[in-house]
N, C-alpha and C positions, 0 to 999 in steps of 0.2 A: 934482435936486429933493429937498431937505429928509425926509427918512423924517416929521417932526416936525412937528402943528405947535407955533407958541408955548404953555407950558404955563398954565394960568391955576389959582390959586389955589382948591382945593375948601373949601368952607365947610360944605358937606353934610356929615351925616354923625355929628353930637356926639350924638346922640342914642343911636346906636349904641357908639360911643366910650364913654358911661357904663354903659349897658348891659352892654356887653363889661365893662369892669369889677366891675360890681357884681356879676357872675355869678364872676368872680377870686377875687374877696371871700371869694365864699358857699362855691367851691370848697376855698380854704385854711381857712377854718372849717370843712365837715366831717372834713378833716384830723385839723384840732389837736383840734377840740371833746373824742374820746374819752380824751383825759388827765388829766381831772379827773377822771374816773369809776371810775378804780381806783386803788389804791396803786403798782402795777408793770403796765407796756405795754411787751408786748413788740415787738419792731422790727425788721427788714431793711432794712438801707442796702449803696447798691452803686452800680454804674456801667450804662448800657447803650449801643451802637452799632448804629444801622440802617441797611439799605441800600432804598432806596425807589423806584420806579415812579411819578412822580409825572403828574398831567395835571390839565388845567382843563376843567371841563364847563362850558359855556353855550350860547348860540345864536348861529351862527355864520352870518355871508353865505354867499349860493352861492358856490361853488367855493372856500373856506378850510377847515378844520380843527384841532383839538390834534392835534400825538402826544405817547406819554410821554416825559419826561425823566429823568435816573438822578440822585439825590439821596439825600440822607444826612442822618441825626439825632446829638445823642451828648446825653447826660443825664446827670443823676444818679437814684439810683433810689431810693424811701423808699416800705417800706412797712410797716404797723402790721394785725395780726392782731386781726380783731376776732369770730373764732372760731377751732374747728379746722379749717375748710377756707376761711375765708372771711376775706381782707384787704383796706385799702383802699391802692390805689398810686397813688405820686403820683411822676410823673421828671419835675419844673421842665430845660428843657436848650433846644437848639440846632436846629432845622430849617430846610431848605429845601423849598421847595416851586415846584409852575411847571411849563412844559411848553414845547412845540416847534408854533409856528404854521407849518402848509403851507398850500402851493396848489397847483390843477390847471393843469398846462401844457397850451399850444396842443400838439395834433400828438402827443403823449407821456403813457404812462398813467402814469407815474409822477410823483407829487406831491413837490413841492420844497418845502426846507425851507426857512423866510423869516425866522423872528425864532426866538431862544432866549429867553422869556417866564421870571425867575430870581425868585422871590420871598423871602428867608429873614427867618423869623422867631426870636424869643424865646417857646416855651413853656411850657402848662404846664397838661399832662395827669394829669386824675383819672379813677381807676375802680375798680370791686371785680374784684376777685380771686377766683375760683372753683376750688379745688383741687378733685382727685379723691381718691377715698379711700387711695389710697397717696400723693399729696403729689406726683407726677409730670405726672401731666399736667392741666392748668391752661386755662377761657378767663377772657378781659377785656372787660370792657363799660366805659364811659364817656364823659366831653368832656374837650374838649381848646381853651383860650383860646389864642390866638396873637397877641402884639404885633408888626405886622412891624419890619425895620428899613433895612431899603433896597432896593425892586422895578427893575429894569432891565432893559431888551430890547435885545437885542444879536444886529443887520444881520446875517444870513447867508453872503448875498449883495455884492456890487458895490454901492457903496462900502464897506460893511461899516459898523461904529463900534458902538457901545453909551451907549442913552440912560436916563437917571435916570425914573422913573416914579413915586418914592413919593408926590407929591401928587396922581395919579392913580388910586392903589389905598387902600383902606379900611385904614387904621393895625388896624384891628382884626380879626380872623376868629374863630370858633370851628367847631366839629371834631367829630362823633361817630366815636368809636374801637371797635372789634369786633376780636377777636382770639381768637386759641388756641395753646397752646404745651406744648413740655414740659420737664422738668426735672431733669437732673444732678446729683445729691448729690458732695460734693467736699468731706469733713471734716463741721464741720459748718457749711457754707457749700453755693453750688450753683449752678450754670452753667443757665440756660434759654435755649432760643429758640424765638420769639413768631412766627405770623405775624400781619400786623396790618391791618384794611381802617379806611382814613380817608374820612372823606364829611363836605366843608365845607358848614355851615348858611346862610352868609351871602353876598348877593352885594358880591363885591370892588370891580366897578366904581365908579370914581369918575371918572369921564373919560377915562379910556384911548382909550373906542371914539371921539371926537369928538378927540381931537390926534394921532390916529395916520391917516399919510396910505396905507396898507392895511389890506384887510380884516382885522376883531377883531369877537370878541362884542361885544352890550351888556349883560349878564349871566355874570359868572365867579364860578363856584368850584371851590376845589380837591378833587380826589378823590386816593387814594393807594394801593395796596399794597407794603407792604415785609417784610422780615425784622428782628425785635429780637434781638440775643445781650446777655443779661443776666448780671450779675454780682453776687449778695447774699448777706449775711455777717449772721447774726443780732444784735441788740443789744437789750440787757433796759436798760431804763430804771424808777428807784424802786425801792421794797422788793420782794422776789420774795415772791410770794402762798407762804403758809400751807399 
C-alpha cells in the first residue's frame, strides 16, 4: 500500500507567500536603514554554527505524535551597534528544521517511530542585541523569515523509501527567536554561545494531512531549541567619528 497519496498541486497560499516577503523586505531595511545616519557604523561580521532540537507542534489524531529531531544551522553573522550595549543582528544562513512522527503499538508501551518529517530552509534572522554592562553576557529577541527549499518524509518502517513533500508545505514560514548567551573576548574579536528558543508563527500545512496515507496533523509549526557558537570580528565602516 503506497505511504502516498498522488500529490495534487497547492494554489493556496500567495497570499502569505507575499506577506512572507514584504516582511523580508521590512527586515533588511531595518538593517541597512542606520547607515545613512552617521558618517562611520561601526560593525561585527562573523560566522555561527548551531546544534538544534527541533519538533512540529500541531494537532495530532489519537494515537500519533512529534518527537524531536537533531538538526543544525550555519550562517553568517552581521551585526551593527546601534549603541553601547545594544546591536542589531542579522545571520542570513542555512537551517533545518522537522521532527519524528510516532505511534502507539498494539500490546507495547513503547511508541514507534514512523516517518522522519526533514524540512530545510534558507533564512534570515533579525534581532536586537542586548549586552550587559561588561559586554559578556548578552540576550536576543527577534524574527526569523524562512524560504524553504525541499520538505521530505522518509519511511521508517517496511518498506521504507523517502517522498518529496514541498508542494505540500507552505514555501514560506516565519519564526520568533528568544535567546541568551555569553561572550569570550579573543583580541579584539570574540567567541559567544547563545542558547536560543524558536517558535513558528505560521501554519505550514498545505496538504500534507490529506495525501499522506497515516496519521499527521492538520495544523504544523515548527518549534526549536538549540545552541549558537558565534564567531565576530569588529569592522568600522566610513570616517571614524570626531
Amino acid at each position: 500500500m503506497p505511504l502516498f497519496h498522488s500529490p495534487l498541486r497547492s494554489v493556496a497560499g500567495r497570499q502569505r507567500q507575499a506577506c512572507a516577503i514584504a516582511i523580508t523586505a521590512l527586515l533588511m531595511s531595518l538593517l541597512l536603514l542606520p547607515l545613512g545616519r552617521s558618517a562611520a557604523a561601526e560593525f561585527e561580521i562573523g560566522a555561527s554554527l548551531g546544534a538544534i532540537r527541533s519538533v512540529l507542534g500541531g494537532s495530532s489524531p489519537p494515537g500519533s505524535s512529534f518527537a524531536s529531531r537533531a538538526s543544525g544551522s550555519a550562517g553568517i553573522a552581521i551585526a551593527w551597534r546601534v549603541t553601547r550595549d545594544v546591536s542589531l543582528l542579522m545571520e542570513p544562513g542555512y537551517t533545518v528544521r522537522g521532527a519524528k512522527v510516532t505511534v502507539e503499538q498494539l500490546n507495547n508501551p513503547d511508541k514507534l517511530d514512523l516517518l522522519d518529517f526533514r524540512i530545510p530552509y534558507v533564512a534570515f534572522p533579525l534581532g536586537i542585541r542586548v549586552e550587559s554592562s561588561g559586554h559578556r553576557g548578552f540576550v536576543v529577541g527577534g524574527l526569523e523569515a524562512r524560504w524553504l527549499q525541499k520538505a521530505e518524509a522518509k519511511l521508517l518502517v517496511d518498506p521504507g523509501g523517502t517522498t518529496d513533500l514541498t508542494d505540500q508545505v507552505s514555501p514560506w514560514d516565519l519564526a520568533m527567536n528568544m535567546g541568551a548567551g555569553y561572550a569570550v573576548p579573543w583580541g579584539p574579536a570574540h567567541f559567544s554561545l547563545e542558547a536560543r528558543y524558536s517558535q513558528g508563527l505560521l501554519n505550514l500545512d498545505r496538504g500534507v494531512s490529506h495525501h499522506m496515507a497515516v496519521p499527521f496533523p492538520v495544523r504544523l509549526r515548527t518549534t526549536g531549541m538549540g545552541l549558537i557558537l558565534r564567531f565576530m570580528t569588529p569592522l568600522h565602516i566610513g570616517s571614524e567619528r570626531g
